[in-house]
N, C-alpha and C positions, 0 to 999 in steps of 0.2 A: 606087376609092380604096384604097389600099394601108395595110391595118392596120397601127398602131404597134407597137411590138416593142420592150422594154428587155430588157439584160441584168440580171432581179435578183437580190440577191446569195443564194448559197445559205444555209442556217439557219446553219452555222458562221460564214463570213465577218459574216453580220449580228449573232453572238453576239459577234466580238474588234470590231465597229464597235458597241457600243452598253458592252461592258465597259468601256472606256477612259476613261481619268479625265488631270487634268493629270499628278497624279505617278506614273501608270502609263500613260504612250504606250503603246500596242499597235502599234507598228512592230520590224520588225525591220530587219536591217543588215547590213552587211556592209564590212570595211576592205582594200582593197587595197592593196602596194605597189607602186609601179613604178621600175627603176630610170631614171635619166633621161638623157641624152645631151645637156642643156644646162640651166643656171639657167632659162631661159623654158621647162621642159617643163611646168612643170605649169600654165603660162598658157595654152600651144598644149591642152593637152589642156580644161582648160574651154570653151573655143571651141568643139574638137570636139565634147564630149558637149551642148553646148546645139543645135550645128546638126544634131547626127544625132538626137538626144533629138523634133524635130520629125517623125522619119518614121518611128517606132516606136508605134503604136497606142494599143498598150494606154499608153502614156505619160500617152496624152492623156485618157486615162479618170479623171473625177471621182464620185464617189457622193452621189447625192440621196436624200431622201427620197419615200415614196409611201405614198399615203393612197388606193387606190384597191380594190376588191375583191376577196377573194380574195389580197390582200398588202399588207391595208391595214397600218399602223404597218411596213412592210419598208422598204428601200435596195434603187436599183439601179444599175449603172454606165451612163453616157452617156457622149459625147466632149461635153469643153470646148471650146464654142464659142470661148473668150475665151484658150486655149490658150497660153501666151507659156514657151517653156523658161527662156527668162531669172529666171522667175521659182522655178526650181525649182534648176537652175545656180549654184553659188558658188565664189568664187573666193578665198578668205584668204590671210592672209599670212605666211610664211614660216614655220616651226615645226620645230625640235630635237625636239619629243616626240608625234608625229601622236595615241598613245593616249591621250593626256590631251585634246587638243583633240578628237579624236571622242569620247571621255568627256563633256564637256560639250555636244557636239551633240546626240547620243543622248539629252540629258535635255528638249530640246525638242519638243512635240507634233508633228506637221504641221498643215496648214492644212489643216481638214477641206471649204473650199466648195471647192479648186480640187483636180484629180490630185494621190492623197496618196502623194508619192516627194519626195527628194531625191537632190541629188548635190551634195556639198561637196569640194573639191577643196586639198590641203594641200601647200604645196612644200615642200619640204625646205630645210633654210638651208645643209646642205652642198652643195647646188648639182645632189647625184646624184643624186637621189631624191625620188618625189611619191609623196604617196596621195591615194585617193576613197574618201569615207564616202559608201555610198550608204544610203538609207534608205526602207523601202515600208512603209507600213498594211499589216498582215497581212488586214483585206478585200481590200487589191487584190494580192496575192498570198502565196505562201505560199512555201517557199525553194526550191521549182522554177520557181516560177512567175517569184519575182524575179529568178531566175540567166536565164531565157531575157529579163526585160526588159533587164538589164545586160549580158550578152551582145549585144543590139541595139544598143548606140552603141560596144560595142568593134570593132577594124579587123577588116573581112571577113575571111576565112577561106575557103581551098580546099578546098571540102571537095564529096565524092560526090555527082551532083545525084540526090533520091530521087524515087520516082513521088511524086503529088501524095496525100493521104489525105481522104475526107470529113472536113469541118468538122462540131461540134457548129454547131445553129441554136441562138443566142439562145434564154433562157425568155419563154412568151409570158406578156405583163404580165398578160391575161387568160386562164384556160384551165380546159377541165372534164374529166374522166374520160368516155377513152370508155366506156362501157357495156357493150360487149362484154368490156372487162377487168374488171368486177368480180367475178368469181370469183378470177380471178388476182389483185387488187387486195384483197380480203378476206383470202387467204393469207398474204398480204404483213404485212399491220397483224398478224394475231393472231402471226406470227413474230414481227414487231419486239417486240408487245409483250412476248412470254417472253422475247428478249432486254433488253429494257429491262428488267426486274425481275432478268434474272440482272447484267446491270450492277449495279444498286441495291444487291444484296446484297452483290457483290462488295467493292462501294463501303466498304459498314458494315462488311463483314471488315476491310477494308486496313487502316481504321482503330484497329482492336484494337489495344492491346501496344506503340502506335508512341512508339518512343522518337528524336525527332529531336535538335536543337541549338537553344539559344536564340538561335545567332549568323547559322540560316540563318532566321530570321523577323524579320522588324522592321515597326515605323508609318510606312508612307511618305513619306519627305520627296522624293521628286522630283528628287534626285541620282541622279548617275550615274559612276562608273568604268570603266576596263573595262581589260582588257590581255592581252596576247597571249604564246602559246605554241611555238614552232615545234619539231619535233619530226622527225627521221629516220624514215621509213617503214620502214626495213631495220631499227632495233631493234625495232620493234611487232613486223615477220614474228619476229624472232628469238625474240621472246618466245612467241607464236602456236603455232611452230614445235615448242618446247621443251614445253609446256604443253598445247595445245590447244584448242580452238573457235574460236571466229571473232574476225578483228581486230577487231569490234566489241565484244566483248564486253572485249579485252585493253582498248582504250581507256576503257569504263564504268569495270571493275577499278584503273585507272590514278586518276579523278575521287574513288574510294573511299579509294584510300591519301592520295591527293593531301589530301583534307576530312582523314583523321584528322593525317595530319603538321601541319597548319593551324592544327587545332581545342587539341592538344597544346602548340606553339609558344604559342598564344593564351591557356594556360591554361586553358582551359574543361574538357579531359578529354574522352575518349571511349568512357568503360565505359557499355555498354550499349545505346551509340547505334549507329541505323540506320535512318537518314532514306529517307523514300518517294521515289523518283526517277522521275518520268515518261518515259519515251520515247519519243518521237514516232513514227510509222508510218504515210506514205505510202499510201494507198489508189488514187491516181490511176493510172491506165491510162498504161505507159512510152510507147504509142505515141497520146495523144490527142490531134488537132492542135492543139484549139485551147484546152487547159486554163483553167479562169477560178475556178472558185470551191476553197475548202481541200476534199481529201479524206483527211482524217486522223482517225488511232483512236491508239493508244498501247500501250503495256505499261507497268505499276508494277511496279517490284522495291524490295527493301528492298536498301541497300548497304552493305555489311557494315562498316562504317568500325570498328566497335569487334572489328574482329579484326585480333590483331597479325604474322598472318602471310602478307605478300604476294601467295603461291602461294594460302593458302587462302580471301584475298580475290576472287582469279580464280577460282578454281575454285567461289564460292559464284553469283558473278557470272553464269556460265556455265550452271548448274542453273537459276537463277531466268530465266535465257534463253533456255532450251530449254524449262520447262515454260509461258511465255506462248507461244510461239512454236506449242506442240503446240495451246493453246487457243483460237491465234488473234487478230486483232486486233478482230474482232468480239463479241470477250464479255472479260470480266473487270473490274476496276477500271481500269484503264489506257483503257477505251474509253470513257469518261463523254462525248468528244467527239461521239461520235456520237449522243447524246441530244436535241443541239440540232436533228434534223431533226424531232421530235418535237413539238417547242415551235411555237404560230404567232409568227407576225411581232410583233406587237406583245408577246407575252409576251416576245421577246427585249427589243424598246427599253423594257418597263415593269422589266425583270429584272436588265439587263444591271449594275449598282451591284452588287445583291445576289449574284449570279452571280460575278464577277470578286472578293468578299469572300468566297467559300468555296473560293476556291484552294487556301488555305491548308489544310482539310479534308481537301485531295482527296490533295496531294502537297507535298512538299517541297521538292525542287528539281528544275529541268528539266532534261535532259540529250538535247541531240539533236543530230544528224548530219546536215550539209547535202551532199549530194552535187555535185563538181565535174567538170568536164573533164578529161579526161588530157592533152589536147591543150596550148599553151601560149597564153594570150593576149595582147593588146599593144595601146596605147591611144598612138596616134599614132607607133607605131612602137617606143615604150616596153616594155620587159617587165613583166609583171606577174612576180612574184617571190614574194608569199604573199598570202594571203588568209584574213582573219579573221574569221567565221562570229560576229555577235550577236545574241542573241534578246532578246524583249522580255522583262519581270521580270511576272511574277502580282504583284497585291494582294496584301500582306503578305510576301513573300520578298527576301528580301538577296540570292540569286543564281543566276542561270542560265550555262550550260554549252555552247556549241554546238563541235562538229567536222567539220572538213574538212577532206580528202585532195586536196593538189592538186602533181602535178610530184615523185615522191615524198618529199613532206612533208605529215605530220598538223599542222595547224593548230588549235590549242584559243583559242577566245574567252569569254574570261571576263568576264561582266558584273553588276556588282553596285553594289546603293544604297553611296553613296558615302559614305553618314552611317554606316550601321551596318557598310561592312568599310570601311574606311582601311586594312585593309592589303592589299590586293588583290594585291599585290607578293609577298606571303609567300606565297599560296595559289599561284600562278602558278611561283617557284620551288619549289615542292614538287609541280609537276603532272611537273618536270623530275627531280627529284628522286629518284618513283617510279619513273619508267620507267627509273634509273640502278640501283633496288634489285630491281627483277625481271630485269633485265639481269644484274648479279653472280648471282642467284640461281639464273638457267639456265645461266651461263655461267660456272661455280666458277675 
């Protein structure tokens, strides 16, 4: 008889599945355009995405509970028996403004008993043009993870055929240490643990001194905004170019002027302020075949927003990203994520309220980067033309920050409760804004 075997989910993934609350969905997102070649494209393309959405796997993956040994109080993914795309698949109706209608999509939870993804599909009323909000639980995936599921119902692609690579097996529902690894296994704990404390400390540092904004915290009301940024890749290099470190760091620099021109316009002021910024960091192996659960650590910088001088914004940007960068994603404040392997299962589902309530301790705003293809996509023949990178919001924050590079153009998605920024518009032209005053500033 053939033992059973679940995928369960790793400690992080069970930590964004038990944090989530109604006015904090823990999904994130992603908005595409495409341009269209007829009034009916954005009908053809629902069709497509429900009939290919059936032969992509991980689609069909629902997360349950388990109560069983060794993981009791955990979640693990299964395939939905009861499986129906249609039910995931939507089709609306005709829309001038797609970022306001994915604005209030995004404020809806998913359905936690069936695969928790969407895909809502928006026509354009001028006839040219559709988008698709798609939307994944950040347990079932994380923004690599979702880019290769949405990649699965876009049109095939020519591309290199590679040798095949071992598959990760499935965790087994039940499983003991072999024995012969506990020496190696004992190494292991007393590392993590001086890591875990040098996190801790880090933690209580980060905290000292911090002078954020009253406008990036707010009481969840369970709205939603969001709007978008498009952006020339050639000015980022130019900036880059002029300047120096990495375009990564030119786009953080950019989100810093961007808050302070925002915050100023808003009247709030910005002497003094330098809101904690998280940045997300990728642990997963570029070549793992079969990726399932989040591998992510972080970096915290402070962002210099109460500094009035563009250049010297990047340049502060840039030190604070070369010395996390020297210490690693394994230690500092910015890696509190990796703490959740530490926690058993049920401490996450008894914790997960409390947990997702100390966001706001931790950091201030999110800022991360989703990496894209270079390649060009197309959904029934359709170009896709931008794509808008959104993340979920922590308990107690007014805004998160995601970017992507895709077809050279930087795409900024900005997503924020919709009660505490109403002006979501203004921060957005001011993300344009920046990147116009460090452009004169290299370019006298």
């Amino acid at each position: 008889m053939k033992t059973e075997t679940a995928d369960l989910l790793a400690p992080l993934d069970l930590a964004f599945w038990n944090i989530e609350s109604e006015q904090h969905p823990m999904h994130l997102g992603a908005l595409g355009v495409f341009s269209a070649h007829s009034p009916t494209a954005g009908a053809h393309a629902a069709d497509l995405l429900a009939a290919r959405a059936a032969a992509v796997p991980g689609l069909r993956m629902r997360i349950r509970d388990v109560w069983q040994p060794l993981a009791f109080g955990g979640a693990a993914r299964e395939a939905d028996p009861d499986f129906d795309p249609l039910n995931h698949v939507r089709l609306h109706a005709p829309t001038s403004d797609f970022q306001a209608v994915a604005g209030r999509l995004m404020e809806r939870p998913l359905e936690r008993d069936r695969p928790p993804w969407e895909a809502h599909v928006l026509p354009g009323e001028d006839g040219v043009s559709f988008a698709v909000l798609f939307k994944f639980h950040h347990a079932l995936a994380d923004g690599l993870r979702a880019l290769k599921l949405a990649a699965g119902v876009m049109d095939p692609l020519d591309l290199p055929v590679r040798a095949p690579r071992s598959i990760e097996p499935p965790r087994p529902m039940l499983a003991l240490p072999d024995v012969r690894r506990l020496p190696e296994l004992v190494r292991g704990a007393l590392s993590d643990v001086g890591r875990a404390l040098d996190i801790g400390a880090s933690v209580a540092l980060s905290a000292l001194g911090v002078s954020s904004s009253a406008a990036l915290t707010s009481e969840p009301t369970g709205t939603r905004s969001i709007a978008g940024v498009d952006l020339d890749i050639d000015d980022v290099h130019r900036v880059r170019k002029a300047v120096g470190g990495t375009v990564n760091d030119v786009l953080i620099a950019v989100v810093a002027g961007a808050l302070r021109r925002w915050l100023d316009e808003r009247g709030d002021g910005t002497e003094g302020v330098a809101p904690r910024a998280l940045i997300p960091v990728s642990k997963r192996r570029p070549r793992t075949a079969a990726p399932q659960g989040n591998r992510l650590s972080g970096y915290l910088i402070r962002l210099p927003v109460d500094n009035p001088d563009p250049i010297a914004r990047l340049d502060r940007v840039r030190q604070a990203m070369v010395r996390n960068k020297d210490a690693g994603p394994n230690r500092g404040a910015g890696a509190v994520a990796l703490l959740a392997d530490h926690v058993p299962a049920l401490g996450h589902r008894l914790g997960g309220p409390l947990v997702g309530q100390a966001a706001r301790l931790w950091f201030d705003i999110l800022v991360t980067s989703v990496p894209l293809p270079g390649i060009g996509l197309r959904l029934g023949g359709h170009p896709l033309t931008a794509v808008y990178p959104l993340a979920p919001l922590a308990p107690g924050q007014s805004l998160a920050v995601a970017i992507s590079t895709y077809r050279n153009h930087v795409h900024y998605g900005l997503v924020a409760d919709a009660s505490a920024v109403p002006d979501l518009d203004v921060l957005a032209r001011a993300v344009t804004d920046e990147v116009d005053s460090l452009i004169a500033v290299c370019d006298p």
